[in-house]
KEMAR-454376 format. One record per residue: residue number from 1; y, z, x of N, C-alpha, C, CB in turn; residue in one letter. Coordinates in steps of 0.001 Angstrom, whole numbers, plus 500000, padded with zeros to 6 digits. Each point is the difference from the previous one (the first is absolute). Glycine has a CB too. Layout:
// KEMAR-454376
k, n_c2, n_c3, n_c1, ca_c2, ca_c3, ca_c1, c_c2, c_c3, c_c1, cb_c2, cb_c3, cb_c1, r
NUM, Y, Z, X, Y, Z, X, Y, Z, X, Y, Z, X, A
...
//
This chain:
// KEMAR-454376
k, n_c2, n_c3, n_c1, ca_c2, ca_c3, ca_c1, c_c2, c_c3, c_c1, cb_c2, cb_c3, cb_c1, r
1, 748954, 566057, 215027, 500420, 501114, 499146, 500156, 501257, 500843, 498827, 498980, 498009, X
2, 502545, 501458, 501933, 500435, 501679, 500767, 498631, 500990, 499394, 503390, 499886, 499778, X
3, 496106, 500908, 501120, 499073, 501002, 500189, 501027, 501149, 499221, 498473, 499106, 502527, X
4, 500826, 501450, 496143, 501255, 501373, 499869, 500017, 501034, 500521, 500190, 499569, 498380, X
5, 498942, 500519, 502719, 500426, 500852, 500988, 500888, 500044, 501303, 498252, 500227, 498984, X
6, 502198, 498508, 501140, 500625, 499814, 500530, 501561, 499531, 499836, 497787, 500074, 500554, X
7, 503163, 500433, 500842, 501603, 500413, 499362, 500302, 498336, 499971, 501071, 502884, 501308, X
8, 499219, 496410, 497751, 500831, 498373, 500273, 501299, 500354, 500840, 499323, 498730, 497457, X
9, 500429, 500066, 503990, 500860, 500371, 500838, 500915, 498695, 499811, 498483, 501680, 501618, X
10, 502496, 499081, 498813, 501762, 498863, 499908, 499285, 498953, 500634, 502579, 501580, 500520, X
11, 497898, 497206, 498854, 500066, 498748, 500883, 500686, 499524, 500954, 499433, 499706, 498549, X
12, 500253, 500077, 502416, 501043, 499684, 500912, 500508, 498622, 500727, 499210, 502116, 500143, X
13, 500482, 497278, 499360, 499909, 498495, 500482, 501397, 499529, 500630, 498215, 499444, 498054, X
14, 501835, 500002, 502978, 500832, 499713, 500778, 501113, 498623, 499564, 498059, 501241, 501595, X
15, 501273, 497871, 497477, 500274, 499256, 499608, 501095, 499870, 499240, 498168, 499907, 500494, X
16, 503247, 499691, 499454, 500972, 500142, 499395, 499922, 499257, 498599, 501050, 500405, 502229, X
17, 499733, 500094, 496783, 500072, 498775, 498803, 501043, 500365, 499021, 497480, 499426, 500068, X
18, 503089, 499202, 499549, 501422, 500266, 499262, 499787, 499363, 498697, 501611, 499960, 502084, X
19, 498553, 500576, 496840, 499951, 499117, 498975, 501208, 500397, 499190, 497458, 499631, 500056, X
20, 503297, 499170, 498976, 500777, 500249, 498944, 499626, 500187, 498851, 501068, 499102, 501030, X
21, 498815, 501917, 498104, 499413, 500816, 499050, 500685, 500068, 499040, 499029, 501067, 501288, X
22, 500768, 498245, 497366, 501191, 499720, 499250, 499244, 501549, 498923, 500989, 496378, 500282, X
23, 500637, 503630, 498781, 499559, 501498, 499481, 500916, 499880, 498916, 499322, 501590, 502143, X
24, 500131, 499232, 496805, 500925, 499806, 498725, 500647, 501384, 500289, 498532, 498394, 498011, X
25, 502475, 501541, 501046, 501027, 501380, 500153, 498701, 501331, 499576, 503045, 498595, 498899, X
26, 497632, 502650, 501511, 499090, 500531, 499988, 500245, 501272, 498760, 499480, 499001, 502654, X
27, 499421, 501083, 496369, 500689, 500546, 498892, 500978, 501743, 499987, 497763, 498251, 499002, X
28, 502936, 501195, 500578, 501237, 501608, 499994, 500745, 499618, 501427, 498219, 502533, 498771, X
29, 501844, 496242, 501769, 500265, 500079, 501760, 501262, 498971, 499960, 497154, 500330, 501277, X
30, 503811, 499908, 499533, 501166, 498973, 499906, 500353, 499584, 501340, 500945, 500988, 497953, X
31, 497866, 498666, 502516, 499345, 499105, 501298, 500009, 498322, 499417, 498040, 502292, 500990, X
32, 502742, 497331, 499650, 500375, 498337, 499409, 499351, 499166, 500299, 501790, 500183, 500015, X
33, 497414, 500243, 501463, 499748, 498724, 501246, 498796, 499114, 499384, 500610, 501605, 502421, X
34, 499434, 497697, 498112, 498864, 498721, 499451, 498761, 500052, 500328, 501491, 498579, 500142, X
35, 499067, 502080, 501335, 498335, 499772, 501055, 500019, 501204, 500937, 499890, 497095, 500322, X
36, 499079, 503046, 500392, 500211, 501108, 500949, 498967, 499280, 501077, 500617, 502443, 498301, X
37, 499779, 497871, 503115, 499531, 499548, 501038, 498879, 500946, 500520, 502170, 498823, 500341, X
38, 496692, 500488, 499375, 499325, 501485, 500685, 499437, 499192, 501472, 498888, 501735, 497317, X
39, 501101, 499568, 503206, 499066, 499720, 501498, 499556, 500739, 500256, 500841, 498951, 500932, X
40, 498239, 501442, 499717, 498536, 500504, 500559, 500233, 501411, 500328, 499173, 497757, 501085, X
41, 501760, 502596, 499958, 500897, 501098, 500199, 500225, 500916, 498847, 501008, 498584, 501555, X
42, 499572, 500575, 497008, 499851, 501037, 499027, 499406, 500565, 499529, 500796, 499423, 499864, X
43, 498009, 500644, 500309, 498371, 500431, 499519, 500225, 501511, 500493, 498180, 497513, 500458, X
44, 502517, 502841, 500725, 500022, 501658, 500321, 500784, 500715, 499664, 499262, 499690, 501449, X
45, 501929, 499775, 497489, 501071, 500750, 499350, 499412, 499512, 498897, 502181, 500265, 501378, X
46, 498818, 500811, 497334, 499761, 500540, 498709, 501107, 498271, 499108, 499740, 503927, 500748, X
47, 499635, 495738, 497950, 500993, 499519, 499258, 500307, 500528, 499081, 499605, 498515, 500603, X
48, 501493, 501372, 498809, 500267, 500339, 498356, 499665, 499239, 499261, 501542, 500929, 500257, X
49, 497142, 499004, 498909, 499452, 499325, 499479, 500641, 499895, 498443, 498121, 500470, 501816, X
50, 502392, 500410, 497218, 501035, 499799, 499035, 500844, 501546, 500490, 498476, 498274, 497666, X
51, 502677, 502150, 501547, 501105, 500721, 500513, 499317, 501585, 500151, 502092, 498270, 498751, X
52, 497797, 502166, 501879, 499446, 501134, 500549, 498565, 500426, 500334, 501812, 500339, 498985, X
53, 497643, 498305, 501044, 498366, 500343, 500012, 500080, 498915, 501448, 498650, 500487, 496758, X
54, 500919, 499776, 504457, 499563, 499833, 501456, 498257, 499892, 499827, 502330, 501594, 501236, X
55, 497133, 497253, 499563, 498836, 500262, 500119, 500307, 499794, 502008, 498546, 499083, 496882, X
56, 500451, 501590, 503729, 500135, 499398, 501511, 498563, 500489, 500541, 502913, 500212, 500491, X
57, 497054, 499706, 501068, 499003, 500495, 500792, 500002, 501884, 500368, 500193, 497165, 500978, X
58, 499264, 503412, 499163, 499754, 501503, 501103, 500955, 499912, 500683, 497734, 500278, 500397, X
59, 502546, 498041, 500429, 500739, 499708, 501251, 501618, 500414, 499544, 498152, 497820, 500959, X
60, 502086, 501744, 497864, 501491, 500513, 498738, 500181, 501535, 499765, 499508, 497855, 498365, X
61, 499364, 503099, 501751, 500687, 501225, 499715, 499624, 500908, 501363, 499846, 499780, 497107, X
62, 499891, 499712, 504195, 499770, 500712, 501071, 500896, 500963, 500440, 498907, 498303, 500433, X
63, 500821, 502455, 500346, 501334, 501340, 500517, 500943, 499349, 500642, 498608, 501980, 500546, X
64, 501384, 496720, 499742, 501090, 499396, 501052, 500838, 499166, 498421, 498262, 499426, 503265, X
65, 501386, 500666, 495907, 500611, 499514, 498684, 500951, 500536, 499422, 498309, 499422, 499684, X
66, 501651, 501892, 500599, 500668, 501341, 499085, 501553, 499325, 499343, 498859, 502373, 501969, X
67, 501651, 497094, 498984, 501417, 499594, 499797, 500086, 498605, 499060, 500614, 501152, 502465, X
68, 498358, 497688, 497699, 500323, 499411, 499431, 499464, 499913, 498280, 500448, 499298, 502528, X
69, 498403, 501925, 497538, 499813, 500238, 498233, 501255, 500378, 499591, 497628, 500889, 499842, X
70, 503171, 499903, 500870, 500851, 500830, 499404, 501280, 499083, 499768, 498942, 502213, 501092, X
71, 501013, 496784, 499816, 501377, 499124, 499889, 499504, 499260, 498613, 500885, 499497, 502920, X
72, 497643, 500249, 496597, 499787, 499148, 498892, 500128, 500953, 499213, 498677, 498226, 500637, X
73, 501690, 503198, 499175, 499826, 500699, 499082, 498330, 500264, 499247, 502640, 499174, 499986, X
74, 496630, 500715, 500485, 498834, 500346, 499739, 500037, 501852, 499825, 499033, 497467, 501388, X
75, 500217, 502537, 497731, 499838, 501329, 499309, 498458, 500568, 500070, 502002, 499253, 498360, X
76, 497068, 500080, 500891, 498815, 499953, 499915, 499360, 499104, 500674, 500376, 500857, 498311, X
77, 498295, 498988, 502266, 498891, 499617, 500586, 498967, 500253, 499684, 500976, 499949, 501214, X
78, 498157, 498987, 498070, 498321, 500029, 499984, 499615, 499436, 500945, 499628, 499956, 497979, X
79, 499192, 501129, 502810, 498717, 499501, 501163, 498910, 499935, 499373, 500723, 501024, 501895, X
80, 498968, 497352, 498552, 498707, 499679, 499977, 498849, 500173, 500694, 501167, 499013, 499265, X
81, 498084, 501762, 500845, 498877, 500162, 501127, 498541, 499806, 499961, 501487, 501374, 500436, X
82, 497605, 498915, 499896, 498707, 500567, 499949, 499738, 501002, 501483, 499151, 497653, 498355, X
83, 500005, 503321, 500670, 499936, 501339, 501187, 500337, 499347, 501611, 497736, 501474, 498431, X
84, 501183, 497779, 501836, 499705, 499108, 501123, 501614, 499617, 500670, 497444, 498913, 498702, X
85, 503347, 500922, 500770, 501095, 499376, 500222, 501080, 501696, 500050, 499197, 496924, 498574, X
86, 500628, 503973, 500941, 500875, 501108, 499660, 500300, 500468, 501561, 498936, 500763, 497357, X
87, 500773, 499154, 503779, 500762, 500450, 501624, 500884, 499030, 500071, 498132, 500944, 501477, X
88, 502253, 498211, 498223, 500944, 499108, 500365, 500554, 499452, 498531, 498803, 499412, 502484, X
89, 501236, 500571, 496466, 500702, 499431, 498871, 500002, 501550, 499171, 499100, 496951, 500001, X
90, 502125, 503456, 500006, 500549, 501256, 499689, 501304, 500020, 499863, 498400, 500876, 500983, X
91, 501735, 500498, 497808, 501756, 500288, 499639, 500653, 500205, 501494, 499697, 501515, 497393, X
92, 501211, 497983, 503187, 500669, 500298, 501221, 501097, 500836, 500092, 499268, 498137, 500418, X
93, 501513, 501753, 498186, 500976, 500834, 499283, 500085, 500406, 498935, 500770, 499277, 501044, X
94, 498532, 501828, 498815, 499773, 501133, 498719, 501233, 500414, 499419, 498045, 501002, 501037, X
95, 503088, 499324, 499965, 500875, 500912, 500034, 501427, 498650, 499385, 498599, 502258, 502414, X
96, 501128, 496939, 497920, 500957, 499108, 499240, 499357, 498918, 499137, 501567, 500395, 501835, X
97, 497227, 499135, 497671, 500045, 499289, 499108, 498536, 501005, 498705, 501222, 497253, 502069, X
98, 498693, 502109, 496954, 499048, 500837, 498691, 498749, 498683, 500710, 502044, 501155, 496822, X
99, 496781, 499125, 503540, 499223, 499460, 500393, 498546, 500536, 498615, 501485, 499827, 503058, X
100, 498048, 498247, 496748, 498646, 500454, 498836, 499117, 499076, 501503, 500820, 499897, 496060, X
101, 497817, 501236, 503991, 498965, 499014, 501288, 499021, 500201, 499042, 500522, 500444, 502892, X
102, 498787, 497912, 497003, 499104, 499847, 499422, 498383, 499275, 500583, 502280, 500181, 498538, X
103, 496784, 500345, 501482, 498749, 499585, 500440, 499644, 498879, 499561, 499444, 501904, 500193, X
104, 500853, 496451, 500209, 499275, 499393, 500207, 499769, 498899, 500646, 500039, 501107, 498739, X
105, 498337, 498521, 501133, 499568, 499144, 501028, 500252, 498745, 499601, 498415, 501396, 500757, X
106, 501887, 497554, 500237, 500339, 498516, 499759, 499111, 499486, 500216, 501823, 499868, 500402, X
107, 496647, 500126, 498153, 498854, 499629, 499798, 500056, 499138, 498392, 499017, 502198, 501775, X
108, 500567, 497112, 498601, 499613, 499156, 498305, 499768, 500781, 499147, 498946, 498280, 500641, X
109, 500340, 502695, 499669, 499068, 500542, 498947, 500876, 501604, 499723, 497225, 498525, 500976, X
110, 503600, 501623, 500148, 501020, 501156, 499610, 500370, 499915, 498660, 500931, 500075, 502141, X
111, 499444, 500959, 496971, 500873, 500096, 498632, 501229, 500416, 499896, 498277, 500342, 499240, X
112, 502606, 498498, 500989, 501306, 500372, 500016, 500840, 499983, 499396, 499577, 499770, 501134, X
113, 499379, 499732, 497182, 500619, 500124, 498682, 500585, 501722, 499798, 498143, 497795, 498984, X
114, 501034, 502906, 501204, 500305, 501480, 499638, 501638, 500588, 500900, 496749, 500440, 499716, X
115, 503285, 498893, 500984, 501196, 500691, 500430, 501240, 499314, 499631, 498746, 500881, 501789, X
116, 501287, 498419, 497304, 501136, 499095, 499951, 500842, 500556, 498555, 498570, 497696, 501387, X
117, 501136, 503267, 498141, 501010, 500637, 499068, 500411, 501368, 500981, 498833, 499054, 497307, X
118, 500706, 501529, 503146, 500559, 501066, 501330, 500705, 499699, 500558, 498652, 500706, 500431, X
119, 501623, 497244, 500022, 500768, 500185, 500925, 501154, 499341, 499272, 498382, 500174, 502066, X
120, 501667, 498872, 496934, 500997, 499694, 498768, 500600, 501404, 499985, 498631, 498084, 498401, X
121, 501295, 502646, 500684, 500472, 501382, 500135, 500764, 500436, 501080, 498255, 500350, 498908, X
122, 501440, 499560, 502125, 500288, 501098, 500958, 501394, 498617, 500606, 496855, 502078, 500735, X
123, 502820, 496481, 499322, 501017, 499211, 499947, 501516, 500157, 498888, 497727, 498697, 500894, X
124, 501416, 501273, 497848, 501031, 500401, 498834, 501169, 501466, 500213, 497738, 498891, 498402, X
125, 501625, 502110, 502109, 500403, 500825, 500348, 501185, 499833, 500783, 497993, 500671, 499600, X
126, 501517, 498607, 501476, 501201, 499958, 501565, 500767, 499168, 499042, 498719, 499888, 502928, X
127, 501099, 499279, 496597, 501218, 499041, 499518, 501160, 500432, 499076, 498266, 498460, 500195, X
128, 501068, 502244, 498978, 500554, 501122, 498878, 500972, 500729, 500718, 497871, 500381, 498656, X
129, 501919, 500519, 502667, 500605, 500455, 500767, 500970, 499840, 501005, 498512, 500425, 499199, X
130, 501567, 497771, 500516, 501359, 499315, 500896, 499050, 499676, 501524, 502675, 501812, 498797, X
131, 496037, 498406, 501708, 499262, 500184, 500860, 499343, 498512, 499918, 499856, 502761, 499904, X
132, 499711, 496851, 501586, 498863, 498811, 500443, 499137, 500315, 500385, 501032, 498807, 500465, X
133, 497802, 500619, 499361, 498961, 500608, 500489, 499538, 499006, 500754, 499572, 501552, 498350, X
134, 499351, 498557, 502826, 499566, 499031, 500950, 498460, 500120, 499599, 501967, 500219, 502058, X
135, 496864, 499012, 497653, 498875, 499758, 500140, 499666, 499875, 501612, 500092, 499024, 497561, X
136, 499107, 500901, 503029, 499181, 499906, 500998, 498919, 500395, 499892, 501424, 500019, 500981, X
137, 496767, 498895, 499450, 499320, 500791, 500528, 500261, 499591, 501256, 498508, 500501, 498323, X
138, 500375, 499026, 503005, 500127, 499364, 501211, 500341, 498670, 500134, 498657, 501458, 500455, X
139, 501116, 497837, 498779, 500397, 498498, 500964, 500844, 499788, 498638, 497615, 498684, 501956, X
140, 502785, 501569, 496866, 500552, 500162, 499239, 500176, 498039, 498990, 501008, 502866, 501771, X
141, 497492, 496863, 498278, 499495, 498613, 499391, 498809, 500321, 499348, 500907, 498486, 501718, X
142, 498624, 502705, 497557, 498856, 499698, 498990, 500118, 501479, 499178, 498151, 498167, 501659, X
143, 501442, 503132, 498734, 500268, 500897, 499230, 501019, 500545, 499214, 498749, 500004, 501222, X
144, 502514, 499898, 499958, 501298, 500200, 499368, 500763, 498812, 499701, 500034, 501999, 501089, X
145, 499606, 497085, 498546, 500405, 498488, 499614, 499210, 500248, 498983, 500494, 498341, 501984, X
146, 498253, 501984, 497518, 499712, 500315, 498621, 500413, 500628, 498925, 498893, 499724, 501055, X
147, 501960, 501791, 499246, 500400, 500575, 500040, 501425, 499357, 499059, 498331, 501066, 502099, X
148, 502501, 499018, 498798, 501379, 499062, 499671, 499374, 498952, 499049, 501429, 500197, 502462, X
149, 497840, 499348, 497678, 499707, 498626, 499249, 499711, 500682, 498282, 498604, 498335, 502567, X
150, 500543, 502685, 497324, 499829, 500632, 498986, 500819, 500807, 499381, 498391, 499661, 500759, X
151, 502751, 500630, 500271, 501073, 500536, 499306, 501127, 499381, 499362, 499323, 501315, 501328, X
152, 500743, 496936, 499053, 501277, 499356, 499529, 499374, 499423, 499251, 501567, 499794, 501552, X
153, 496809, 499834, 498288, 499533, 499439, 498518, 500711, 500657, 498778, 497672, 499617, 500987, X
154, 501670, 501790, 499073, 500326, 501083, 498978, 501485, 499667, 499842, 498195, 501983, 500664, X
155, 502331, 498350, 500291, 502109, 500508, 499851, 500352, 498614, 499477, 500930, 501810, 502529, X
156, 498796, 497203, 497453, 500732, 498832, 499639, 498901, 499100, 498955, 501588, 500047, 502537, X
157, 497452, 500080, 497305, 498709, 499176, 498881, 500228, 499148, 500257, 499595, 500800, 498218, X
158, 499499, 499065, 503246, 500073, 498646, 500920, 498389, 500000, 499955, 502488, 500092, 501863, X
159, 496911, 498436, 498406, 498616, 499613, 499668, 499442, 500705, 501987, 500385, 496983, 497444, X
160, 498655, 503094, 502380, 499399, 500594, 501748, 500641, 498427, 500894, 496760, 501796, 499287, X
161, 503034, 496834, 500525, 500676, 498943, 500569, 501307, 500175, 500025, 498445, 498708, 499410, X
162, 501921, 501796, 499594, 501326, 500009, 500325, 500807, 500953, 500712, 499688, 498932, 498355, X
163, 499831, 502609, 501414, 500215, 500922, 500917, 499492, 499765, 501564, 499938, 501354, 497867, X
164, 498949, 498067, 502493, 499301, 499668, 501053, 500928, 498761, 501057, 497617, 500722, 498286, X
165, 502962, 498755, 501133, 500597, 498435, 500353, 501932, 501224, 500293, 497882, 496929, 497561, X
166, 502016, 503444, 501860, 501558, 501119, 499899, 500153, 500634, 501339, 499740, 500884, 497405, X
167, 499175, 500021, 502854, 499674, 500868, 500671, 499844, 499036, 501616, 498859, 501733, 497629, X
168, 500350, 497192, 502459, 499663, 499243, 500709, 501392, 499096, 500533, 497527, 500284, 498790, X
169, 503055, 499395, 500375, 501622, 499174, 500412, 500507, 500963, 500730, 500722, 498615, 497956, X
170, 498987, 502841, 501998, 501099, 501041, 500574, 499589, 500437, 501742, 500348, 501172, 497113, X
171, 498266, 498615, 502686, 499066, 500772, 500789, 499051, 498886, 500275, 500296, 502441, 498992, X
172, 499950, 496613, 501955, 498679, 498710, 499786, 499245, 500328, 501062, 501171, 497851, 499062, X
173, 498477, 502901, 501566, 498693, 500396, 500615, 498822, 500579, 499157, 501473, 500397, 501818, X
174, 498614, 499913, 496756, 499570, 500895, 499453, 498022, 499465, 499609, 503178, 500801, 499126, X
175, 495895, 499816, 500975, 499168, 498878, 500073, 498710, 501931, 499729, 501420, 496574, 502237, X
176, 498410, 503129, 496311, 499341, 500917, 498992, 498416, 499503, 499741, 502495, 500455, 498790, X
177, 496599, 500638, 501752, 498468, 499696, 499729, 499692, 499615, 498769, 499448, 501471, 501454, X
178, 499689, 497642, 498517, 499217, 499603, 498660, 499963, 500753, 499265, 498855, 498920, 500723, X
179, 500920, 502515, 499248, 499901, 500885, 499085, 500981, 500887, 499410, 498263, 499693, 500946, X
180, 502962, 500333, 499908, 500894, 500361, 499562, 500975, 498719, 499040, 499535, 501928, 502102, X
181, 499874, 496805, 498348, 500793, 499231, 499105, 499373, 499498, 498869, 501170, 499488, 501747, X
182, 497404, 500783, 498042, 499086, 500166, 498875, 500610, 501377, 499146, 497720, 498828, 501469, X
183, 502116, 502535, 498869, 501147, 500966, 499213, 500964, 499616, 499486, 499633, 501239, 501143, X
184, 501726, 498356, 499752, 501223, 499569, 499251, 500024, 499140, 498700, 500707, 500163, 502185, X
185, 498156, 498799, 497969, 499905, 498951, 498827, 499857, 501184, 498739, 498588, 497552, 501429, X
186, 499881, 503387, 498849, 499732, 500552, 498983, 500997, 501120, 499518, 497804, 499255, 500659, X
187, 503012, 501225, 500336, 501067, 501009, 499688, 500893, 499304, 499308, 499763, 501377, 501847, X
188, 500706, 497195, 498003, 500836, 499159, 499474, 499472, 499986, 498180, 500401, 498496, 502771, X
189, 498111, 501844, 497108, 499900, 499714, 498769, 500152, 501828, 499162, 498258, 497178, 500673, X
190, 501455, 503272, 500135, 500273, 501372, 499826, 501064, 500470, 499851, 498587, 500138, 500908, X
191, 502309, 500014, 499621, 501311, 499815, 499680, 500865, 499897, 498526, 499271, 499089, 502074, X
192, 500129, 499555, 497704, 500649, 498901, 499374, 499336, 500647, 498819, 500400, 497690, 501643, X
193, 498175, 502492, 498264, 499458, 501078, 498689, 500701, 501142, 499159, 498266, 499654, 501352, X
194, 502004, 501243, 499866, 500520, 501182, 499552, 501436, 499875, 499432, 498506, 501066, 501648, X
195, 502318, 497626, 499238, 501174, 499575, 499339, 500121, 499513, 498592, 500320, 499592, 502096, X
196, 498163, 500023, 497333, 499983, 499583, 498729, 499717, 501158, 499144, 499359, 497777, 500676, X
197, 499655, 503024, 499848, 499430, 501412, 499341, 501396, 500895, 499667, 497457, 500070, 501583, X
198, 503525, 499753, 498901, 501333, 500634, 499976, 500546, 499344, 499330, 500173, 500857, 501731, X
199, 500268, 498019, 497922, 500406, 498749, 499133, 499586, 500356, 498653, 499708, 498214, 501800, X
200, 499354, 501946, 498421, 498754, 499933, 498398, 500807, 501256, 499667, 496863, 499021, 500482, X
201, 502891, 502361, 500074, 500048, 500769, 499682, 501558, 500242, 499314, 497889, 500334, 501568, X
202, 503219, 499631, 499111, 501328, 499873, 500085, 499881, 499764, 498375, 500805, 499041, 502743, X
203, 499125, 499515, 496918, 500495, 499134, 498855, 498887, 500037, 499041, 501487, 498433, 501378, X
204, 497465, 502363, 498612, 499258, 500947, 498663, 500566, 501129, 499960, 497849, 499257, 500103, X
205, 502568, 501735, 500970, 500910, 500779, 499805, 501536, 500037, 498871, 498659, 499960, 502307, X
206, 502403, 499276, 498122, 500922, 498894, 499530, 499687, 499984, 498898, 500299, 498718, 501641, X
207, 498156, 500940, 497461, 500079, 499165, 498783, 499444, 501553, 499573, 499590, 496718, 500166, X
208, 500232, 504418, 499993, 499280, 501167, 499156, 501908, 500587, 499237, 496881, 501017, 502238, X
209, 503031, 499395, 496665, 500568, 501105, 499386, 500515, 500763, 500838, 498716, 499914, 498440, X
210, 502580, 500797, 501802, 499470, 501346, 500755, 499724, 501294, 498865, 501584, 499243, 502360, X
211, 498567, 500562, 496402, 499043, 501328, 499258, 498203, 499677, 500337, 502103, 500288, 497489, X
212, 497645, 498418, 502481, 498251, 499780, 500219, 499707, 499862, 502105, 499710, 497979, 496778, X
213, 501273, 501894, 503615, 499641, 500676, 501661, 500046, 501148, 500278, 500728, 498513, 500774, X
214, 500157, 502135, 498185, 499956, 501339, 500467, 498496, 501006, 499354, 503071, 499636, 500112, X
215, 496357, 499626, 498880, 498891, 500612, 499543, 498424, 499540, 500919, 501593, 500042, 497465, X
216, 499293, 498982, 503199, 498510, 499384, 500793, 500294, 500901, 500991, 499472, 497265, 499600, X
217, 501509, 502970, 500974, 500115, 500953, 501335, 499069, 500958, 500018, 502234, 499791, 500149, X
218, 498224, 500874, 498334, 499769, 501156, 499233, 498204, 500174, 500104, 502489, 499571, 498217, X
219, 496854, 499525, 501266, 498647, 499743, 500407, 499348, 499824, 500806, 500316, 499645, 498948, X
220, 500320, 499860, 501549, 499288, 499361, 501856, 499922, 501536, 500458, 501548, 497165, 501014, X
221, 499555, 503500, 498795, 499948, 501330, 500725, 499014, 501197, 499599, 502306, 499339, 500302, X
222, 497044, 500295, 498592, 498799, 500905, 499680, 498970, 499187, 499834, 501143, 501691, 498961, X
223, 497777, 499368, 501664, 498502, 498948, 500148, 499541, 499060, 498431, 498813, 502262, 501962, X
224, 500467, 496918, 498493, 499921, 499146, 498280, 498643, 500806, 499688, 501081, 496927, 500216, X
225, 499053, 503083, 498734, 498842, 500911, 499073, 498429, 499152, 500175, 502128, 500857, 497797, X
226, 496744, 500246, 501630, 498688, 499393, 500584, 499723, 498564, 498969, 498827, 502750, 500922, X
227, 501449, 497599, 497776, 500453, 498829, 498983, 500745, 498129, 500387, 500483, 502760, 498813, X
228, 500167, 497893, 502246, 500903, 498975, 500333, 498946, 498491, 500313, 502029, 502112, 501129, X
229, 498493, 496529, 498011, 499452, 499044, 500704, 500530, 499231, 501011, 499121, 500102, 498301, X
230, 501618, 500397, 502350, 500542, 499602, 501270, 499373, 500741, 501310, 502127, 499509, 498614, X
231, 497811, 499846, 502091, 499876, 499968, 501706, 500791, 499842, 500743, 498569, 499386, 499798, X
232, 501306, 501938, 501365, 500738, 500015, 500813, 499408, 498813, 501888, 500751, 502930, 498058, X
233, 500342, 496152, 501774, 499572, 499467, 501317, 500642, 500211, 501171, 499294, 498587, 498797, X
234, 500568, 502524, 502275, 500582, 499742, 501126, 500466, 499070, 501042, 499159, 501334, 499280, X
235, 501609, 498621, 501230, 500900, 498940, 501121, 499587, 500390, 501178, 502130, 499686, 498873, X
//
């Protein structure tokens, strides 16, 4: 088990390896191919994991890179770091891309549930804007592979296997701590909750009057009296 004080360093293994990686189309993507060839080599460049969302390594957005983000049209960039790691995994270009850097450690016990509507968002955003955004933390196989992984669950209401297996056809080095892949499961049910809590809500909405919604509005908006046998339960 990685020490969380310590930076997880790139792997480097000398060892070559090729595999054929079969892949379903990719949703909103009019990418036909059947399979994609990965080899070992690709582990230090960025993929397009669905149409404007890149996950890659540090090694993908370095100063000797400048040209080829820009030939992918990359717009935005999230860094993955921990302090420990912040002299060497850093925005390199402020001045040409919208950079979100986020603190954290590639520890089991890290919480990397909390950042995963910040960075949905800040994804939704670039896309909205005709913009790609690139994920990276350093070796770009557990934090920011979580990351992406939690963002195409949500965008497409894909199960964590199935976003995980997605993400992985694109990017097969990708290889996520126990604890970050213990989160995703539970972020998968979370998710999927609030999608119902919105559901529910929607189609009781739908079935009210609008002369008797507009009087509930009407109420909700002034405190309920000391009389009242109702309770208020917070969320």
């Amino acid at each position: 088990m990685m020490n969380c004080t310590e930076a997880a360093p790139m792997e480097d293994n000398t060892e070559e390896s090729k595999r054929s990686v079969n892949i379903m189309k990719a949703p909103g993507s009019t990418d036909l191919c059947d399979h994609i060839d990965w080899e070992y080599a690709m582990r230090r460049d960025m993929q397009e994991i669905v149409p404007g969302v890149y996950l890659g390594p540090y090694a993908s957005a370095m100063k000797s890179k400048l040209n080829d983000l820009m030939a992918h049209g990359i717009t935005h960039i999230i860094c993955i770091r921990q302090s420990i790691e912040a002299s060497f995994v850093r925005p390199n270009f402020p001045q040409h891309f919208n950079y979100l850097v986020l603190d954290i450690a590639d520890c089991p016990t890290e919480n990397i549930i909390k950042h995963f509507k910040q960075t949905k968002d800040f994804i939704d955003q670039c896309l909205q804007a005709g913009g790609k955004t690139l994920v990276h933390g350093n070796g770009g196989i557990s934090r920011s592979a979580a990351v992406v992984i939690a963002y195409i669950m949500v965008k497409f209401s894909l199960t964590c296997s199935e976003a995980m297996s997605w993400v992985r056809n694109r990017r097969f080095c990708i290889s996520l701590n126990e604890g970050f892949q213990h989160q995703l499961h539970e972020y998968e049910h979370i998710y999927k909750a609030q999608l119902l809590n919105i559901s529910q809500d929607t189609s009781q909405s739908i079935g009210v009057p609008n002369r008797k919604r507009k009087e509930m509005d009407a109420d909700s908006a002034s405190p309920p009296s000391s009389s009242s046998s109702f309770s208020l339960i917070s969320s």
